[in-house]
ZALUMLO-523524 format. One line per field, with one value per residue (C-alpha): residue number from 0; residue in one letter; x negated, y, z negated. Coordinates in steps of 0.001 Angstrom, whole numbers, always signed. Example, Ala and Ser with C-alpha at 12.3 -4.5 7.8 and 13.67 -1.06 7.14 Angstrom:
BEGIN
num	0;1
residu	a;s
u	-12300;-13670
v	-4500;-1060
w	-7800;-7140
***
This chain:
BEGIN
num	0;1;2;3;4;5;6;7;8;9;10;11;12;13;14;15;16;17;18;19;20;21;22;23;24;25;26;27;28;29;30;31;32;33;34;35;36;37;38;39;40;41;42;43;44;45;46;47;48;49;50;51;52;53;54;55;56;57;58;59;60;61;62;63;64;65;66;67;68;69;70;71;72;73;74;75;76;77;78;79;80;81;82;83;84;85;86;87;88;89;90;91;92;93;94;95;96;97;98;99;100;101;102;103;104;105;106;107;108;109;110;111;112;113;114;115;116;117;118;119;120;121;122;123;124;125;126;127;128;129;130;131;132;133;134;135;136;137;138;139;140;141;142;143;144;145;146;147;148;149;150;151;152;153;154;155;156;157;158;159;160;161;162;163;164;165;166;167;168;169;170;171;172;173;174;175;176;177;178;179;180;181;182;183;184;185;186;187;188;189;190;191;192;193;194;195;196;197;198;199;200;201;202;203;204;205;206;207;208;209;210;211;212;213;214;215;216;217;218;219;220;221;222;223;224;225;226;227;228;229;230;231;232;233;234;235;236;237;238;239;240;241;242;243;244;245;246;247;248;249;250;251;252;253;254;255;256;257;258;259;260;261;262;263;264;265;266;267;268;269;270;271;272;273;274;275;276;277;278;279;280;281;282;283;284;285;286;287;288;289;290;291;292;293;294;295;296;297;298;299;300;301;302;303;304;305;306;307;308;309;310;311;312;313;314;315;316;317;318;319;320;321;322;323;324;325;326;327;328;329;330;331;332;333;334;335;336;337;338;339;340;341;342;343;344;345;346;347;348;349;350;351;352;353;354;355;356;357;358;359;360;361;362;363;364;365;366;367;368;369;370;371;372;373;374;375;376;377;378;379;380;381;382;383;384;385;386;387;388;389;390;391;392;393;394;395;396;397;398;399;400;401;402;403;404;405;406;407;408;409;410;411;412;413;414;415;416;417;418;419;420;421;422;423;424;425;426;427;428;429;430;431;432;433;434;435;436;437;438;439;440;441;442;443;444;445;446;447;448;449;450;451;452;453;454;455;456;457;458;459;460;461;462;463;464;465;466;467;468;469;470;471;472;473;474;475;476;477;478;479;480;481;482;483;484;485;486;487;488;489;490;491;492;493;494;495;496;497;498;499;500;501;502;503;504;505;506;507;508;509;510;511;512;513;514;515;516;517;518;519;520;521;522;523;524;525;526;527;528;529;530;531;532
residu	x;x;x;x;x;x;x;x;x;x;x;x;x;x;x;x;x;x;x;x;x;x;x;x;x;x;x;x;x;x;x;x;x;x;x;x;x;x;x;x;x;x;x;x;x;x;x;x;x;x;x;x;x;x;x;x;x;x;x;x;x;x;x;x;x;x;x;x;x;x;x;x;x;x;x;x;x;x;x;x;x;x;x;x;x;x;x;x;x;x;x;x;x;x;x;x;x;x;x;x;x;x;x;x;x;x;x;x;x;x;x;x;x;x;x;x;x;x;x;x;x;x;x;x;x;x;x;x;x;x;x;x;x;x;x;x;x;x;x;x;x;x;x;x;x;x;x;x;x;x;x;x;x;x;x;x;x;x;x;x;x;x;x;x;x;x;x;x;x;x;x;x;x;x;x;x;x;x;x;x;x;x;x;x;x;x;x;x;x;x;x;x;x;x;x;x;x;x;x;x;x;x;x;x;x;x;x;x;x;x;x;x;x;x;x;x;x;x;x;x;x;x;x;x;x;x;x;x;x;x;x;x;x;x;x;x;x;x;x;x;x;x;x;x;x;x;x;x;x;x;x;x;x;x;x;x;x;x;x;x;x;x;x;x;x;x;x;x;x;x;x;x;x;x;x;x;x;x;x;x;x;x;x;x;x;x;x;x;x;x;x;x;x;x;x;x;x;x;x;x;x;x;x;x;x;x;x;x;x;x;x;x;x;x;x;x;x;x;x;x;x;x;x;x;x;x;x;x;x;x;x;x;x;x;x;x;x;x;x;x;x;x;x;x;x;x;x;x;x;x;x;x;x;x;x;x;x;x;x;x;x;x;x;x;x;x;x;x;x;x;x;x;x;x;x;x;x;x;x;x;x;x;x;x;x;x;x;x;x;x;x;x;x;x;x;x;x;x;x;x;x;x;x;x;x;x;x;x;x;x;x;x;x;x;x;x;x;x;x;x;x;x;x;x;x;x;x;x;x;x;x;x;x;x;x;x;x;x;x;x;x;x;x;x;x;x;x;x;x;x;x;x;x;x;x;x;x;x;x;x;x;x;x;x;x;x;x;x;x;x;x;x;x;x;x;x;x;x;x;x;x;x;x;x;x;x;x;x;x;x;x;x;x;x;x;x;x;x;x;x;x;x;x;x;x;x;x;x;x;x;x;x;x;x;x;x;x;x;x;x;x;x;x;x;x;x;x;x;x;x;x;x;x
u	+0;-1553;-2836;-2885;-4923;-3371;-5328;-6744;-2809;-225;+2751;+5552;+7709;+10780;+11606;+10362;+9153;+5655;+5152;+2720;-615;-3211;-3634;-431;-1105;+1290;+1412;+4310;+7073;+6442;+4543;+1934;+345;+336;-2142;-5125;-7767;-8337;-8332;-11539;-11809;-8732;-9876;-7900;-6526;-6395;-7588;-5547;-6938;-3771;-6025;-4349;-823;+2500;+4273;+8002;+10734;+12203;+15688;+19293;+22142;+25072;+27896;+27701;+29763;+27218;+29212;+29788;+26655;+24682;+27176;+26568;+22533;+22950;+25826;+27145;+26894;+27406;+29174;+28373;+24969;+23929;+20772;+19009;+21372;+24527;+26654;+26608;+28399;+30914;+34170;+35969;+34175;+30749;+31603;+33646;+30410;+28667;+31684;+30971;+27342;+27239;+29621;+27715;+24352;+26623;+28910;+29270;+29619;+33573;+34452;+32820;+32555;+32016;+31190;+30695;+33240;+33312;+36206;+35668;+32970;+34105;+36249;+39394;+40127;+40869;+40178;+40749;+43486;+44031;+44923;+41341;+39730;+40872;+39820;+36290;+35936;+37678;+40191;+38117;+38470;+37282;+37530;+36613;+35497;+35481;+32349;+34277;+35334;+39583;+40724;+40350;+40893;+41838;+42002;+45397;+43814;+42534;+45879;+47616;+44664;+45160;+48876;+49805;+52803;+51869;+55165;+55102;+51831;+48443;+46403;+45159;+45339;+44523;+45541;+47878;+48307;+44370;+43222;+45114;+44773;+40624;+40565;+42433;+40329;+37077;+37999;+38595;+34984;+32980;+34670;+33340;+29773;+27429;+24043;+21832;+23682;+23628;+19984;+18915;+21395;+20379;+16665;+17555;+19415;+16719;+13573;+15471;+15702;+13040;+11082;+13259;+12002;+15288;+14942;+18966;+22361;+25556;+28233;+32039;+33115;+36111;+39898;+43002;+45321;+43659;+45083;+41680;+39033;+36440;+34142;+33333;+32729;+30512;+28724;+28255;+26461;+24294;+23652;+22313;+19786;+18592;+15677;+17180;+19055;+22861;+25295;+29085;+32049;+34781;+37389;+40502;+43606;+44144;+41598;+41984;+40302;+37317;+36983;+35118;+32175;+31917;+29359;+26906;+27604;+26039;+28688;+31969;+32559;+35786;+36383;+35139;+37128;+39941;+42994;+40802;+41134;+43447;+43610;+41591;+39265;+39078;+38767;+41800;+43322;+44586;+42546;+44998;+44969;+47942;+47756;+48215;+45079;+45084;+44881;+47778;+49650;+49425;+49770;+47723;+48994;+48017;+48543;+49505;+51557;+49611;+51549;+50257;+46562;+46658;+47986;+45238;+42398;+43811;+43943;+40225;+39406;+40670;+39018;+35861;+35746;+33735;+35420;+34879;+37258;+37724;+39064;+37501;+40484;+41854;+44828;+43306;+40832;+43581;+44784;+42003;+40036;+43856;+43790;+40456;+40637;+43641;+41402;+38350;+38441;+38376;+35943;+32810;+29959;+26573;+25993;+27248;+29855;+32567;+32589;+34682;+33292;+32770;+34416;+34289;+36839;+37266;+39537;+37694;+40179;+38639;+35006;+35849;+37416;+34144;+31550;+33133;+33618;+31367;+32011;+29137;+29742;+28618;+27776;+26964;+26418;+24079;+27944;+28355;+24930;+25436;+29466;+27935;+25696;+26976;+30491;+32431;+34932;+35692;+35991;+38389;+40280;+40461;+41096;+38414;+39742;+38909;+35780;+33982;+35512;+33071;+31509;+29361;+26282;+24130;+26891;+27596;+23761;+22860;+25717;+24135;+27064;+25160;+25605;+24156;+23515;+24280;+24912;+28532;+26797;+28309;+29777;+26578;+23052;+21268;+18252;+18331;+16313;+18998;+21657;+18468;+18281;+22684;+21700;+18653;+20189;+23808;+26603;+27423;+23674;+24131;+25227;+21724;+19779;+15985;+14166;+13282;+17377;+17717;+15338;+16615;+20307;+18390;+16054;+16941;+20590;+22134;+19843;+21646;+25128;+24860;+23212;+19693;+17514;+14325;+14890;+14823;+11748;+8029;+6696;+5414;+7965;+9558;+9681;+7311;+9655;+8179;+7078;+3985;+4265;+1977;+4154;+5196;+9112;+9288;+7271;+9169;+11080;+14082;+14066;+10489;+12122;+13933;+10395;+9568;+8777;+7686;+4124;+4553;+7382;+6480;+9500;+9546;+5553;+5723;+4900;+7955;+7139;+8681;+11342;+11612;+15541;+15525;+18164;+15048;+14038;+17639;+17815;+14682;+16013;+19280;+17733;+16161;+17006;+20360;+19791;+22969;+24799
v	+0;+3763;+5606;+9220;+11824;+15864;+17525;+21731;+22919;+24294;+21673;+22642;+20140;+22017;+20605;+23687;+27208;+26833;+23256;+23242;+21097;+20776;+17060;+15005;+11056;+8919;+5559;+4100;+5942;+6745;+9290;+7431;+10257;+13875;+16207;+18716;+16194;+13290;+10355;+8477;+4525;+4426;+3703;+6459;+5574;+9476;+12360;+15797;+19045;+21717;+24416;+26539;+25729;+25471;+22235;+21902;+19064;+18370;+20321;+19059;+21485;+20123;+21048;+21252;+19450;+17400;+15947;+19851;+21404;+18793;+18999;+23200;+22561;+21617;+22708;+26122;+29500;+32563;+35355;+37849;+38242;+40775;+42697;+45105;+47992;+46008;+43970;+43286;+42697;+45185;+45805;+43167;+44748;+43913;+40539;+39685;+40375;+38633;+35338;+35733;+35569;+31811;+30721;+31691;+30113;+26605;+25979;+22308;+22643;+21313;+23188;+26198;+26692;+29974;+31108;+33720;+35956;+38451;+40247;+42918;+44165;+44012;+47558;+46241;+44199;+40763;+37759;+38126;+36426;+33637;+36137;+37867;+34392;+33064;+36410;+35840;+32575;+31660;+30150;+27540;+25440;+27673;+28081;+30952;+30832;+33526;+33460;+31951;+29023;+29091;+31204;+30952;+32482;+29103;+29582;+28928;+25722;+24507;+24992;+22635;+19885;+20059;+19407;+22737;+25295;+28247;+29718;+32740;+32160;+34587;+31754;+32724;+30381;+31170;+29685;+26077;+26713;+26325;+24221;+21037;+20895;+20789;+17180;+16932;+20134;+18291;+15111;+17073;+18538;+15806;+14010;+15571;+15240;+13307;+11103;+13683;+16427;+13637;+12779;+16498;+18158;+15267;+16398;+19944;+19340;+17135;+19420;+22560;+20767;+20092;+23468;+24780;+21744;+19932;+16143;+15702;+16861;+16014;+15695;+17024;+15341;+13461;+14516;+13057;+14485;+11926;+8250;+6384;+8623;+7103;+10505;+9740;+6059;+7054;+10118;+7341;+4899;+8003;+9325;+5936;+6030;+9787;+10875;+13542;+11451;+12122;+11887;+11362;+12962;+11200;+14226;+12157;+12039;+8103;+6505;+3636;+5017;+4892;+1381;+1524;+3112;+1729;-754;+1991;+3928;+3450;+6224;+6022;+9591;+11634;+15305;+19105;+20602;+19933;+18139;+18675;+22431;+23467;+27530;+28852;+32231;+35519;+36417;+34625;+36188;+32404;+32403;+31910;+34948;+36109;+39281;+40350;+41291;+45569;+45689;+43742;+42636;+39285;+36862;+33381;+30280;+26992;+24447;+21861;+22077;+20927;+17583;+15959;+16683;+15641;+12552;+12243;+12950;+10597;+7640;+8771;+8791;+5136;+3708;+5654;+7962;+10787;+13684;+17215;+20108;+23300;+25849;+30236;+32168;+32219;+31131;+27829;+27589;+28065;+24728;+22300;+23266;+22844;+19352;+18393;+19936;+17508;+14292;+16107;+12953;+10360;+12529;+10308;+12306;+9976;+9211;+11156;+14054;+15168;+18648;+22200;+23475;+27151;+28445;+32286;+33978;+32364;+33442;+34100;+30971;+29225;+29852;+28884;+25614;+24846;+25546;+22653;+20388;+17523;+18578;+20081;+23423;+23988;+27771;+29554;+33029;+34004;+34999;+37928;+39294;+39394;+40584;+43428;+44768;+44409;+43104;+44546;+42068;+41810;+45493;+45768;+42933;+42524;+44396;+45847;+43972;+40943;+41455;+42339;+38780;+36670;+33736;+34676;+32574;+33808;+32460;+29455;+29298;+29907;+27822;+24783;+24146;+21990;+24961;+23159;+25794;+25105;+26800;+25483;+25059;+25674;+28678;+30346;+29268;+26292;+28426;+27347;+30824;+33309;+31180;+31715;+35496;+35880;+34104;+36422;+39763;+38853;+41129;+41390;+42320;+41563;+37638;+37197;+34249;+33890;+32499;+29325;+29359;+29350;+26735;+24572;+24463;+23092;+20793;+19147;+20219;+18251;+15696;+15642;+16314;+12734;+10980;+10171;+11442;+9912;+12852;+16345;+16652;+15771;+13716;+10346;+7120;+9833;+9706;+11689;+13488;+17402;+20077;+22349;+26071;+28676;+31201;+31104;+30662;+31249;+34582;+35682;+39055;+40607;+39595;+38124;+34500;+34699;+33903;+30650;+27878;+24358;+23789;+20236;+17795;+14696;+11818;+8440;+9275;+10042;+12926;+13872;+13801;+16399;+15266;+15669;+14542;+12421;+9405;+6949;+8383;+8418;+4508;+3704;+5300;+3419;-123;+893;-876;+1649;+3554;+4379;+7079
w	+0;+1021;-2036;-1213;-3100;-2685;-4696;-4902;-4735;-6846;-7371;-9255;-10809;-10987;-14453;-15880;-14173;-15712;-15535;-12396;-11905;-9079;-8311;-7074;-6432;-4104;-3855;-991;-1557;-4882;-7074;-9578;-10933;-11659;-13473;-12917;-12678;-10280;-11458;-11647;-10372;-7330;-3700;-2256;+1648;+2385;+377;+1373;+324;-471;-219;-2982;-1469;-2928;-3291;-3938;-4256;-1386;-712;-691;+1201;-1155;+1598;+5625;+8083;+9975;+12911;+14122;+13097;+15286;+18321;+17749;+17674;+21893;+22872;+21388;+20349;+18053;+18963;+16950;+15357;+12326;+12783;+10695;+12914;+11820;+13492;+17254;+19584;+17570;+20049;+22317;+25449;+24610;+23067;+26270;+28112;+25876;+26669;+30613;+30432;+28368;+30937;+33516;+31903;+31382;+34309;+33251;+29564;+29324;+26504;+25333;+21699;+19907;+16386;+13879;+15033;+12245;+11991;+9612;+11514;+14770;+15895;+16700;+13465;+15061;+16863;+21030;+22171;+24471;+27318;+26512;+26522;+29697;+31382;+29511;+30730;+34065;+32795;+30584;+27564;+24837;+21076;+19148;+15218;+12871;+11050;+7624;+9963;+8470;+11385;+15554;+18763;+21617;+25233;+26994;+28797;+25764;+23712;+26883;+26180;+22298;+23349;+21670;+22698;+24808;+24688;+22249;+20972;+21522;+20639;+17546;+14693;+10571;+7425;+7384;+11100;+11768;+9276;+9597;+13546;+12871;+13394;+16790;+17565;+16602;+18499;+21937;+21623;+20900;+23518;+25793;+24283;+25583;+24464;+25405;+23230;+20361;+20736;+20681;+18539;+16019;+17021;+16581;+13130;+12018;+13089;+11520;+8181;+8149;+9110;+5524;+3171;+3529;+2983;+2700;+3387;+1826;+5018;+4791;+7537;+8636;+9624;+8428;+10908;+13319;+13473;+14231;+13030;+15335;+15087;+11274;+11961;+14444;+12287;+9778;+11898;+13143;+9355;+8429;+11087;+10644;+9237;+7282;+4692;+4155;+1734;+3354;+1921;+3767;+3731;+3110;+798;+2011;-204;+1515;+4505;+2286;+2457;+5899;+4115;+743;+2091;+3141;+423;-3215;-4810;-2945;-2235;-940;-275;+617;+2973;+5250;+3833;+563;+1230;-1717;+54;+3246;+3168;+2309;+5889;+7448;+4505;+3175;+28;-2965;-5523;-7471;-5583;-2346;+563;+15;+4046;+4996;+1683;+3098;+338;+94;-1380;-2362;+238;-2542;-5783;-8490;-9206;-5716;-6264;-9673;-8762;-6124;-8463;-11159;-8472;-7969;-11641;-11420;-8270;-9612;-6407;-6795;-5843;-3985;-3059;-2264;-3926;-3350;-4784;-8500;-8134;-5941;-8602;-11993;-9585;-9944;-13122;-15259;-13665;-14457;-17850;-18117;-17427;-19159;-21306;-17645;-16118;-15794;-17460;-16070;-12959;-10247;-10453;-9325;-7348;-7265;-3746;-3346;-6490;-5626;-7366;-10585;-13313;-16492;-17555;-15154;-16065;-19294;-18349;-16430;-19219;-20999;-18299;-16963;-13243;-10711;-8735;-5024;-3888;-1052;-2389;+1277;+2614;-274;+668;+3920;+3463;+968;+3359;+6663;+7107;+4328;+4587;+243;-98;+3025;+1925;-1932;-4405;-6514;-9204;-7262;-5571;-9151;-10414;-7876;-9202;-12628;-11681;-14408;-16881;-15548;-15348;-18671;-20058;-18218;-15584;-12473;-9550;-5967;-3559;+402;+3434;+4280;+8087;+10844;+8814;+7367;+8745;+7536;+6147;+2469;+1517;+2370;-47;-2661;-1609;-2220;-5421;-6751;-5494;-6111;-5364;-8653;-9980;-13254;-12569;-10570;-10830;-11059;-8557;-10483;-10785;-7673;-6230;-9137;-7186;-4039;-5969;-9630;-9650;-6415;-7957;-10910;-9033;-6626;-9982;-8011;-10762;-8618;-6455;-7050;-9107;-8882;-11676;-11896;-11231;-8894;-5089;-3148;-1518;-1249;+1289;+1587;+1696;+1702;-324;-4244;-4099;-7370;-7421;-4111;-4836;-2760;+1286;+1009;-84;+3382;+4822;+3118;+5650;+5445;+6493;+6258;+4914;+3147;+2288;+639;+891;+5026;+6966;+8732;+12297;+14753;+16760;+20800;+21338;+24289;+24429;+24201;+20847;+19906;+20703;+18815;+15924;+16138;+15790;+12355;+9190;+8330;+4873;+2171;+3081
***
């Protein structure tokens, strides 16, 4: 077995800020030894000088939806992009320009997918229509996103293909009405997909992990308004087979659809978004508060009353599922922390946990509920940076009231709750350092986290959260799972942490190896030994 000496570097355990030595030993996949000296009478296979370095655990993203971000690594685009002038393009003109031009550049691309429209920022307050998108696009199969992903803009062809009625309708789609159509919406598009998009979005994916220190993802994936969800079967096989390990979150209410995956799974998981979604978003204005938008006086709801979920997470106290959903307004989040404080005493607390995603506008109730509760929280606070300073979407929206009630990370934080940061990808980019940035200059200041806070809900916290304690840290018995950076994460202030990069990542003791996304590399990698998802 290879014995390899890293010595001359700074490693940082993560199980305390301070708790950093020089000399790392691997052995397999395994870490045998860590310290500040070398130690004396091992034949080393390899000897790897750090050169002052920084080494790190390995990353988790604790919530993306894999089967879409990979298909949007080859075969997409984003509408809208924010730059240090703002937001752009700003007005329907320019982003219709913007529409004509990827057409052009991908004749043959059967549907064309767009996202990050952001709404708030853009001049005329709202997606285009389906009249605007046909113009845009000849008459194509196209589908709009707003940048929150819970609202869209679908072309007149592609409403006919989804089987959807025309009549009456300007093709725009938020709340209920866009939600629980995902799956058939999801199914059209990777239909049309083929094995070279797989093998190099998979590539893509895979490489771009990589790049940020990310050794593993945790997958929302799967659609219950879809008979035969061949998509997730599929995802599944592919997940097994990726480099980048995964973590599936089957995102049914039918437990019994579980039972496809329960032998690749060591913790049968269920959950994160779609029929899991107990409200939308702040930007399609379907995020559940008690009261209503200030632009619009629209009014979100919950999609479910509270007696059908809590039947559905007592069924998965009992069948041991472990649970994630989501929940951003107060009145969404009242929903699910009353229930769980109802089971606190069936709530498993070793082992892996069960999961409030997003949390964002929490009742102080609510926070309370949490802080004695045995239940992980996943957070993408990157989206209230980037709303604070360039889309303005809370303080057009909410209520003051509101906005100042985000999630109180230093709190939860300091009262030990298990927050697991994420990018919520395709929705925000995968870049783990701009979640950390939302999370060290938070939009409420005062709720910031530190640095070593912050890392810690990429690193030892999702660690905790799937109950892999092997992972997540670097100390002996551990696996040597960890990247190489030439910056000090934890000494980063403001914007610089947004420029943290992976020199090199290292997992289950293996340099990860760049990927080039042809079908013959996909093919080799699909007659490996499959890993748990």
């Amino acid at each position: 077995m290879r014995k390899i000496l890293y010595f001359n570097g700074n490693i940082h355990s993560m199980l305390s800020e301070n708790d950093i030595f020089s000399v790392m030993v691997t052995e397999g996949e395994k870490i045998t030894y860590t310290g500040n000296e070398v130690p004396s009478g091992i034949t080393f296979s390899e000897k790897i000088d750090l050169q002052k370095k920084h080494v790190f655990p390995t990353l988790t993203d604790s919530h993306l939806h894999l089967l879409y971000t990979i298909v949007l690594c080859a075969a997409s685009f984003n509408i809208c992009e924010i730059t240090a002038d703002g937001v752009k393009p700003d007005n329907m003109a320019d982003i219709g320009k913007r529409v004509r031009l990827y057409c052009k550049e991908n004749p043959k691309q059967k549907i064309i997918t767009a996202n990050g429209f952001i709404v708030s920022a853009v001049k005329e307050k709202r997606l285009p229509d389906r009249h605007e998108l046909d113009d845009w696009s000849d008459g194509r199969a196209m589908i709009v996103y707003s940048i929150d992903g819970h609202s869209s803009a679908i072309s007149t062809k592609l409403m006919e293909m989804l089987g959807l009625d025309t009549k009456d309708s300007n093709g725009i789609f938020s709340g209920e009405a866009h939600e629980f159509m995902q799956g058939k919406v999801t199914n059209l598009i990777a239909s049309k997909v083929t094995p070279s998009i797989i093998a190099k979005g998979i590539a893509n994916f895979s490489n771009l992990c990589a790049s940020y220190g990310i050794s593993r993802v945790c997958a929302m994936d799967g659609n219950e308004d879809i008979e035969n969800d061949i998509l997730t079967k599929l995802l599944a096989f592919l997940a097994g087979h990726m480099d980048i390990d995964v973590r599936l979150f089957p995102q049914y209410m039918d437990y019994r659809r579980l039972d496809h995956f329960r032998k690749n799974q060591k913790t049968l998981r269920a959950g994160g978004c779609g029929v899991w979604e107990l409200d939308g978003s702040v930007g399609s204005h379907s995020a559940a508060f008690y009261e209503p938008y200030k632009d619009n006086s629209a009014q979100g709801h919950c999609y479910y009353k509270k007696d059908k979920i809590k039947d559905k997470v007592r069924e998965a106290l009992d069948k041991n599922i472990r649970l994630s959903c989501h929940a951003i307004g107060e009145a969404a989040i009242d929903l699910i922390t009353e229930i769980y404080e109802d089971f606190k005493d069936l709530i498993p607390e070793k082992g892996a946990m069960m999961r409030i995603d997003h949390f964002e506008f929490p009742s102080e109730k609510a926070v309370e509920r949490l802080k004695k509760l045995p239940l992980a929280v996943t957070v993408q606070p990157g989206f209230s940076w980037v709303d604070k300073r360039f889309l303005k979407s809370y303080e057009q929206f909410l209520p003051e009231s509101i906005v100042k009630r985000q999630i109180p990370l230093r709190e939860l934080a300091e009262a030990k709750v298990c927050l697991c940061g994420s990018s919520d990808s395709p929705v925000q980019s995968v870049n783990p350092y701009e979640q950390m940035l939302g999370m060290i200059d938070f939009y409420i200041e005062e709720q910031s986290l530190t640095p070593f806070e912050a890392l810690s809900t990429y690193t030892a916290n999702p660690a905790k959260m799937l109950g892999e304690l092997t992972t997540g840290t670097l100390q002996k018995g551990n696996y040597a799972d960890f990247f190489i950076c030439d910056r000090d994460i934890l000494s980063c202030k403001g914007t610089d942490i947004t420029l943290c990069k992976a020199e090199r990542m290292i997992v289950r003791g293996k340099a990860y190896k760049k990927k080039k996304g042809t079908v013959i590399e996909l093919i080799l990698m699909l007659i490996r030994k499959a890993k748990k998802i």
